[in-house]
C-alpha positions in Angstrom: -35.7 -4.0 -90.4 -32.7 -6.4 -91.7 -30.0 -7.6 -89.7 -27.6 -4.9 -91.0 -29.7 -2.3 -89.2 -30.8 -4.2 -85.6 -30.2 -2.0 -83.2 -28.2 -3.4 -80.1 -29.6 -4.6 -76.9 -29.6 -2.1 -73.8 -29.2 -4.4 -70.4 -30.7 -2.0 -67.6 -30.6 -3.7 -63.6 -33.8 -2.9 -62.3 -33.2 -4.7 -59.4 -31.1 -8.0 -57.5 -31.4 -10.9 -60.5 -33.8 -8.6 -62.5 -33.0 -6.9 -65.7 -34.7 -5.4 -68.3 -33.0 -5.2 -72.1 -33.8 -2.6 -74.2 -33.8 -2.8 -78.1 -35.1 0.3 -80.1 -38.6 1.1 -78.4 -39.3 -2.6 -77.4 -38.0 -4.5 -74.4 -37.3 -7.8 -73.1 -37.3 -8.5 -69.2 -34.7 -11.2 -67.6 -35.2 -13.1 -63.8 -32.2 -15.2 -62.7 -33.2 -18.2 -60.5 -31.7 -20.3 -58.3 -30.6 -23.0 -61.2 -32.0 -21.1 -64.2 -32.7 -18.0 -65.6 -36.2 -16.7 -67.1 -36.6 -14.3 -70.1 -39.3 -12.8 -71.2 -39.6 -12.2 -74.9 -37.0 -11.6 -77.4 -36.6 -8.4 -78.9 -36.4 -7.9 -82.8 -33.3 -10.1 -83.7 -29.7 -10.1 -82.9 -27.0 -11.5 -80.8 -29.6 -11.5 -77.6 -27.9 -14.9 -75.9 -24.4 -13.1 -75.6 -26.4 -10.2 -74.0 -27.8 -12.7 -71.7 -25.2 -14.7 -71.0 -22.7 -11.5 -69.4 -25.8 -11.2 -67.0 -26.4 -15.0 -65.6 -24.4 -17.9 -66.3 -27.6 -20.3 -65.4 -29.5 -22.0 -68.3 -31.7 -19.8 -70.0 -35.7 -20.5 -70.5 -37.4 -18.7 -73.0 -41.4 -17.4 -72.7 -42.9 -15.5 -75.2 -45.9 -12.8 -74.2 -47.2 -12.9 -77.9 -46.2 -13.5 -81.0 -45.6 -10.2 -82.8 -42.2 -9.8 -84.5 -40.6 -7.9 -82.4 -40.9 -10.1 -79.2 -39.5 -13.1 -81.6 -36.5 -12.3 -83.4 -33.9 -13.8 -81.3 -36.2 -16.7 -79.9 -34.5 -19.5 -82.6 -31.3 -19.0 -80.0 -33.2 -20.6 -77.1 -34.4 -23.3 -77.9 -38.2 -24.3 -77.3 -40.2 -21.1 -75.4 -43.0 -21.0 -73.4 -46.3 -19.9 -75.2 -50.1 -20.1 -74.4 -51.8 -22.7 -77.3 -54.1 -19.8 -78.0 -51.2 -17.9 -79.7 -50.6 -20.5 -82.1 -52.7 -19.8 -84.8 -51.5 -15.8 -84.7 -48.0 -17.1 -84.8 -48.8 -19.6 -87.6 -50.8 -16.7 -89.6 -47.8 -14.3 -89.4 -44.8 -17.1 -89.9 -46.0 -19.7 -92.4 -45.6 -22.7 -89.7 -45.8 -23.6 -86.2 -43.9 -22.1 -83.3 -41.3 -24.5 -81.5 -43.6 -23.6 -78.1 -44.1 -25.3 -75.1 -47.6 -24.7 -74.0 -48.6 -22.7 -70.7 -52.0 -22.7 -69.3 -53.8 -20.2 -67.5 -53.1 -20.3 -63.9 -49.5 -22.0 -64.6 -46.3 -21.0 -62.4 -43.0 -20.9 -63.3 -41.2 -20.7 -59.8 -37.4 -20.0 -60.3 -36.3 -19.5 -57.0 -36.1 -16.1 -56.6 -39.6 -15.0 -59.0 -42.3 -17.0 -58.6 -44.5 -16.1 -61.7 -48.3 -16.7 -62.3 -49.6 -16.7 -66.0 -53.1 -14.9 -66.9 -54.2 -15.1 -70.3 -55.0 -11.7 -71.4 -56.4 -11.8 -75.1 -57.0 -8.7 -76.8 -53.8 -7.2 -78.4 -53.4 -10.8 -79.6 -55.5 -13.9 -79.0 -52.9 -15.3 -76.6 -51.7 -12.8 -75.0 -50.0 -13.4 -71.7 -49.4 -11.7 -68.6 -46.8 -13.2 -65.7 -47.9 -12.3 -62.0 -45.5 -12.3 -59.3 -47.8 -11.8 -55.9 -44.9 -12.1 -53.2 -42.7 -8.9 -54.8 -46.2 -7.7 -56.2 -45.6 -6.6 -60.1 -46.9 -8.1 -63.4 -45.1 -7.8 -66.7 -48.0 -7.2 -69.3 -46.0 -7.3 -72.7 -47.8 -4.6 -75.1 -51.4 -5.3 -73.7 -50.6 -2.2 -71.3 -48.6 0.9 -72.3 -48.5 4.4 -72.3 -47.5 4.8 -75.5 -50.5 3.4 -78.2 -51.5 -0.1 -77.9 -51.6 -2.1 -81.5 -55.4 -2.8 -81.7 -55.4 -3.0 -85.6 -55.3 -5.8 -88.0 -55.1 -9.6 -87.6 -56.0 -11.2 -84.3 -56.4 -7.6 -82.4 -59.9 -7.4 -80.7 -61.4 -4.7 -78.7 -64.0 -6.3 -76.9 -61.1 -8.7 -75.7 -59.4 -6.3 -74.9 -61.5 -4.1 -72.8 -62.7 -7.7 -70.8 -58.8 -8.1 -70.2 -58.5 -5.0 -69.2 -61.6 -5.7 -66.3 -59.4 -8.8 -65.5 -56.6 -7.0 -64.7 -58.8 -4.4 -62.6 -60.2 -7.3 -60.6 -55.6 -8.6 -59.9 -54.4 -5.1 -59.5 -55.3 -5.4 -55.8 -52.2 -8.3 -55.8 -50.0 -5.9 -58.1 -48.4 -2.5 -57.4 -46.4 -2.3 -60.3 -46.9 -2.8 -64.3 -43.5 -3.6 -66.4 -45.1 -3.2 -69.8 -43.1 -4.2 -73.2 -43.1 -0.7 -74.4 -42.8 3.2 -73.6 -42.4 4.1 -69.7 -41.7 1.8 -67.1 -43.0 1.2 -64.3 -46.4 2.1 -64.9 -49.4 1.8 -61.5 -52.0 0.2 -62.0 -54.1 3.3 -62.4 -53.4 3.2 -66.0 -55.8 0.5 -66.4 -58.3 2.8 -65.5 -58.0 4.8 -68.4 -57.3 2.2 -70.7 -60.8 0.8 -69.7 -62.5 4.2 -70.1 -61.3 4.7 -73.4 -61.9 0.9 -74.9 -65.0 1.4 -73.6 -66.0 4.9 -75.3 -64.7 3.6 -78.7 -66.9 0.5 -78.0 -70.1 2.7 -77.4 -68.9 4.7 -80.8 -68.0 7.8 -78.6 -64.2 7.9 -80.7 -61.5 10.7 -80.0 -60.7 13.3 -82.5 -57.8 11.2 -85.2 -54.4 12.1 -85.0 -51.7 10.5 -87.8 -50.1 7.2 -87.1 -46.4 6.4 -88.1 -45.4 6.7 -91.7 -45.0 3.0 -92.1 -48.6 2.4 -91.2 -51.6 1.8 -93.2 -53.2 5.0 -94.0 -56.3 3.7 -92.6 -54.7 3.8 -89.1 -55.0 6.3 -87.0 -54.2 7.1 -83.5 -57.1 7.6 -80.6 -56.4 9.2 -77.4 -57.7 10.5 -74.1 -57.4 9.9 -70.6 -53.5 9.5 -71.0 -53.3 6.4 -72.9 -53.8 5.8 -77.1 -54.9 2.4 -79.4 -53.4 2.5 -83.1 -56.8 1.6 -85.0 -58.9 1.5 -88.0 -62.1 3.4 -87.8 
């Protein structure tokens, strides 16, 4: 996708000081603070400041989820961005150099006033995959690690056993969570999607796979797409 063909951001109000921005299947999520605003990930490319910047006139702080492309085209206009050190290598494999990251641990907050977020490393869909908890107004943002449209699980850095222990993790917060803002597809999701997620991770693992259906034309022909219980993986048999 070149710049001639980006498709434009969507801004939808989700709530008071919380919006999520649509680009073309992926989305971006934006919390304004009390002196700044956070946004989470950055869509494929394009003028995504301006978009920003009609919605809060605070200062803008950057995180990135993970590293895949389409959460990092518009990053260069913010600056440094949060990002767990154990995305680093992915980033580095898939760019030829180092991100311009800030690290963010496990078990870090980023309290903004109004959002109070938690991080949880959930490794898997990539090896640093992050999630951002916010207990008091109980929903997580989960980037592409949960979806109801297929989950990425082929190719560089993608790991199903990962995946399916994230998955357990999640199981063992959902009890603080009663909503899911994923990256991708539907939104909200409950938290009873991890439930199938799990089930169906787990039959692949024990070599029980679905029946193959076609991936997207742009795809390696290797990968196809495994369902059941509701929820899909993109993988390579």
């Amino acid at each position: 996708m070149n710049k001639q063909q980006l498709p434009p951001y969507e801004p939808v109000k989700i709530d008071e000081k919380f919006w999520a921005i649509e680009q073309n299947g992926v989305r971006c999520y934006l919390f304004e603070g009390e002196d700044m605003a956070l946004l989470v990930d950055a869509g494929f490319g394009g003028d995504l400041k301006a978009v920003c910047e009609k919605l809060t006139d605070k200062p803008i702080q950057l995180l990135i989820t993970h590293a895949d492309g389409d959460h990092m085209g518009a990053a260069s206009q913010f600056g440094p961005y949060y990002m767990h050190p154990a995305e680093y290598s992915y980033y580095h494999i898939r760019n030829g150099r180092q991100p311009d990251a800030i690290p963010l641990w496990e078990g870090d907050k980023i309290d903004i006033g109004s959002f109070c977020f938690e991080i949880v490393l959930i490794p898997g869909h990539t090896p640093g995959s992050i999630a951002l908890l916010e207990r008091e107004k109980r929903f997580i943002l989960t980037g592409d690690t949960v979806g109801k449209v297929p989950v990425y699980m082929f190719g560089t850095g993608r790991n199903l056993p990962a995946y399916l222990a994230t998955i357990g993790r999640l199981t063992d917060l959902a009890p603080a969570f009663d909503t899911i803002w994923p990256a991708h597809g539907k939104r909200p999701l409950a938290p009873d999607i991890l439930d199938s997620l799990r089930l169906l991770a787990a039959e692949i693992l024990a070599d029980k796979w679905p029946v193959p259906q076609p991936a997207a034309p742009h795809m390696p022909e290797s990968v196809k797409v495994y369902s059941d219980h509701g929820v899909a993986f993109f993988l390579e048999k």
